[in-house]
N, C-alpha and C positions, 0 to 999 in steps of 0.2 A: 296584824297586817304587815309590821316589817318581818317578820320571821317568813311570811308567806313570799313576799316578794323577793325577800333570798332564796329560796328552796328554787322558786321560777325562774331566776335568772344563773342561776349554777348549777342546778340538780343536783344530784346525792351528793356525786362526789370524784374522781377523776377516773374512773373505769373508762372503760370502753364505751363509747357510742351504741345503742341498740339498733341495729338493722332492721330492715325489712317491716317495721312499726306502723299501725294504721288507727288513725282517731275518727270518730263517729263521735257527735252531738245531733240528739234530736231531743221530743217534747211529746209525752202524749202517749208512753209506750212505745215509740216508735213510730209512730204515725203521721209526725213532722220531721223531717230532716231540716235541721238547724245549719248544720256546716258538716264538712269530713275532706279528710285529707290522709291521700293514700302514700303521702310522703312529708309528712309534718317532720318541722324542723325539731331536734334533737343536738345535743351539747353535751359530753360525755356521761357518764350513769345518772340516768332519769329516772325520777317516779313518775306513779299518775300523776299525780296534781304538779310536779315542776313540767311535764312533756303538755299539760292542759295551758298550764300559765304563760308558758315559751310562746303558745299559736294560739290563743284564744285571749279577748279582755273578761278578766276572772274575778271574781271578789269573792272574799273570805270570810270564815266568823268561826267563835270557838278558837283564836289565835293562830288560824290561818290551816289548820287541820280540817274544815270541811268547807264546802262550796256553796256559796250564798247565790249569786250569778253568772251566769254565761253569756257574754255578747250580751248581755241585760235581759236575760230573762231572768228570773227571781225568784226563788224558794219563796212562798205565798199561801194563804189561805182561798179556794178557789169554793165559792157558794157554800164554805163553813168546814172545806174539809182542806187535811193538808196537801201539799203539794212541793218534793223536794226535789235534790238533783241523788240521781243513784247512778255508781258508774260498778262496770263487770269488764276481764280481761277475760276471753277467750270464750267469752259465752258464762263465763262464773261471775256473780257478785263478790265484790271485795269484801275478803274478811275484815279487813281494817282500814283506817285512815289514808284517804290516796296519799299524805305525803309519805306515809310509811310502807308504801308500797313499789317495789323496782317494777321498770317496766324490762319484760326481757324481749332478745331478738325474735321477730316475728307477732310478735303482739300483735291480739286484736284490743284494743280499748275504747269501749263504749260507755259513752256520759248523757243518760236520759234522765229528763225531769217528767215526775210522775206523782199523781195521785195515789197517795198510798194508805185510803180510811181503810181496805180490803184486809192487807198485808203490808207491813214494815219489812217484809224479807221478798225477795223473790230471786230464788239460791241460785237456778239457770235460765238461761236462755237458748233458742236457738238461732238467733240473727245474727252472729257472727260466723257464721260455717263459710269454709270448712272448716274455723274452729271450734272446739276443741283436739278436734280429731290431728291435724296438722304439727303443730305445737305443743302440745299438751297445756301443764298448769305449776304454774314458778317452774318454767322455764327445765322441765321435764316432761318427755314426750311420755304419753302412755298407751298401753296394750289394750285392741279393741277386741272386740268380743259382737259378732251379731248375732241375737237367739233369736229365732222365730218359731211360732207355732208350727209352722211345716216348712222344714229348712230345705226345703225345692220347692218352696211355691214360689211364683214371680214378685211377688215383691220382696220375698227373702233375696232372691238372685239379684234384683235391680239396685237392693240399698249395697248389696255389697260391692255390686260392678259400679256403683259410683264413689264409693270409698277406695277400690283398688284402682280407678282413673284419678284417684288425688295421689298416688302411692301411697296409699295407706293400707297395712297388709292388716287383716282384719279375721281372727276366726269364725267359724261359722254352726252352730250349737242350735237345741232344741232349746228354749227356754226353760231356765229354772234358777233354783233359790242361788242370789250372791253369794258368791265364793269369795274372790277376793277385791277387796275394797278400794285397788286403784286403777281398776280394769275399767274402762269405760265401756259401757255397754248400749245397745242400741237394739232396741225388743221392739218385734217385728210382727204381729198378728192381731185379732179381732181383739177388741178391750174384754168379751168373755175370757180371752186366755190369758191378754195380755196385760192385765190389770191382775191378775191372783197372787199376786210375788205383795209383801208390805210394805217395798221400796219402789213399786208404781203402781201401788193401788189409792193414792193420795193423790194421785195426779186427775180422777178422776172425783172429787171430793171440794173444790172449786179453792179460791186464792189460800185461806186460810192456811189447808192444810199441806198446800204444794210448791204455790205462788204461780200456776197457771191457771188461768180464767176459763174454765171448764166445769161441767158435771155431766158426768155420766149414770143415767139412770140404773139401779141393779139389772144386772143382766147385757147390759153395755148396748142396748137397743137404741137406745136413744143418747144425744148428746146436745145438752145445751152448751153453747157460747154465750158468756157474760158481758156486760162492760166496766166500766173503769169502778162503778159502783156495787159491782157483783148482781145487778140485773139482771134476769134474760134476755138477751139481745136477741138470740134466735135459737130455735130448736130445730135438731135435724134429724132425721131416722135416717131410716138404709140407703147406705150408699154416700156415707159422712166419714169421712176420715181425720186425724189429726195427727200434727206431727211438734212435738213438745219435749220438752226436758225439767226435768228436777235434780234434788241431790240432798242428800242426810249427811248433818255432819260434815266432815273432812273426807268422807269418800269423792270418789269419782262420780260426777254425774252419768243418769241416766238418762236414754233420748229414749223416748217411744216415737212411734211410726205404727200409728193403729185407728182404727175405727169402731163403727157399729157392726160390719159385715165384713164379705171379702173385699164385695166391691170397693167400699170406704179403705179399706189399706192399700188396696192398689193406686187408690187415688191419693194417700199420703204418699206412699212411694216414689209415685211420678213427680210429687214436690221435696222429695228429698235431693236439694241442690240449693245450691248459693243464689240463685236467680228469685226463687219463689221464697228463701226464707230469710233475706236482706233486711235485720232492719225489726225483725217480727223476732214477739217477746215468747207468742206460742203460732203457730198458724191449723187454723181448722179447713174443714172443705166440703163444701157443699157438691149435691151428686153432680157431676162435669165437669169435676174439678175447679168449680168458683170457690176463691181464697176470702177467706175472710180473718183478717187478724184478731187473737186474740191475746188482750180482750178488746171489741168494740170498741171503734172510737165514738165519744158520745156526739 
């Protein structure tokens, strides 16, 4: 605990201040907003856990390397399962200990407490956008890549016209096997197509094997959304779209922007922006575009 309370009250160590920094705490996946601050206070080079401890009341455990509470919510046992605090910078889970981790300029950093009997990992997000796309990852931007099943259909053109309105210059490719591994990529068509690749066909395969709260039936006709317990929460056929992210390793995550159909991608597409995926760990979509986060809050 005193090791912890140095770390918060000086950060790393006398660098530079991190600009342009933004912290998120919520509960639930996402589905509480706990506090956020689009200009939290900083004190020359910060990590996570010293830029958390600066702006938030924090408690520690493990000698001050992981987070017990926030503002008193509490890492706890909830009806027999566990329930900790996970935090992701730019859309990414942290590889390691926030204190061992720099926060760089522009950061997005997000601290959720979550029920994790599912998955103890859940590698991406997409609730930080336009992170990762913006910023990239430690504080290295990276090279995007949009594939789609038919790179002139309209939602191929939409996800890219809202990536070249963030300045983000973006190629534009038929979908196929990863090439190089810190190219962020953002695969664009029905889960028939856009699920055949082994780096997002887990994403269709529910928490375990992606850390998105999903399954898609063979053939990608169908798409349930889970909850916090890997239940079916709801199933949806034609005209269901979802918009999610994963990641293998130390590559660059993947975003999918896909459905059951056309119509289902069109309708991911139209939610590819920071308004509809604030906050959401995956977001799926019911036919008229009703959001529903997943996974289900219970």
């Amino acid at each position: 605990m005193l090791l912890a309370a140095g770390v918060g009250g000086c950060g790393l160590g006398a660098g530079p201040a991190p600009s342009g920094v933004q912290l998120v705490v919520t509960r639930d996946f996402g589905a509480q907003l706990v506090r956020s601050w689009s200009a939290p206070r900083v004190s020359g080079q910060e990590t996570v856990m010293s830029l958390l401890m600066r702006n938030a009341s924090v408690t520690t455990r493990y000698g001050g390397g992981f987070v017990q509470s926030i503002d008193g919510s509490a890492s706890a046992q909830q009806a027999g399962q566990p329930v900790d605090w996970f935090y992701y910078v730019n859309g990414v889970e942290g590889p390691r200990g926030a204190a061992e981790t720099n926060v760089r300029p522009g950061d997005h950093i997000w601290w959720d407490r979550h029920d994790w009997s599912q998955t103890d990992s859940v590698p991406a997000v997409v609730g930080s956008f336009p992170e990762p796309f913006l910023n990239g990852l430690g504080g290295k931007r990276l090279p995007v890549r949009v594939e789609c099943a038919r790179p002139s259909s309209a939602p191929c053109l939409t996800v890219s016209a809202r990536l070249q309105a963030l300045g983000v210059l973006a190629a534009r490719a038929a979908i196929g096997p990863a090439q190089e591994t810190e190219t962020l990529r953002v695969v664009v068509g029905p889960w028939s197509a856009a699920g055949r690749a082994p780096e997002t066909a887990t994403v269709g395969q529910g928490p375990s094997a992606s850390g998105v709260y999903v399954r898609f039936a063979p053939g990608g006709g169908t798409l349930q959304v889970l909850d916090e317990r890997g239940a079916v929460a709801r199933t949806l056929t034609s005209g269901a779209g979802l918009v999610a992210a994963t990641r293998t390793g130390e590559n660059a995550p993947v975003w999918l922007v896909t459905g059951t159909d056309e119509a289902g991608v069109e309708e991911a597409a139209r939610a590819f922006g920071a308004s509809n995926l604030r906050d959401r760990f995956a977001l799926a979509l019911a036919p008229g575009g009703v959001e529903l986060a997943a996974p289900v809050a219970g």
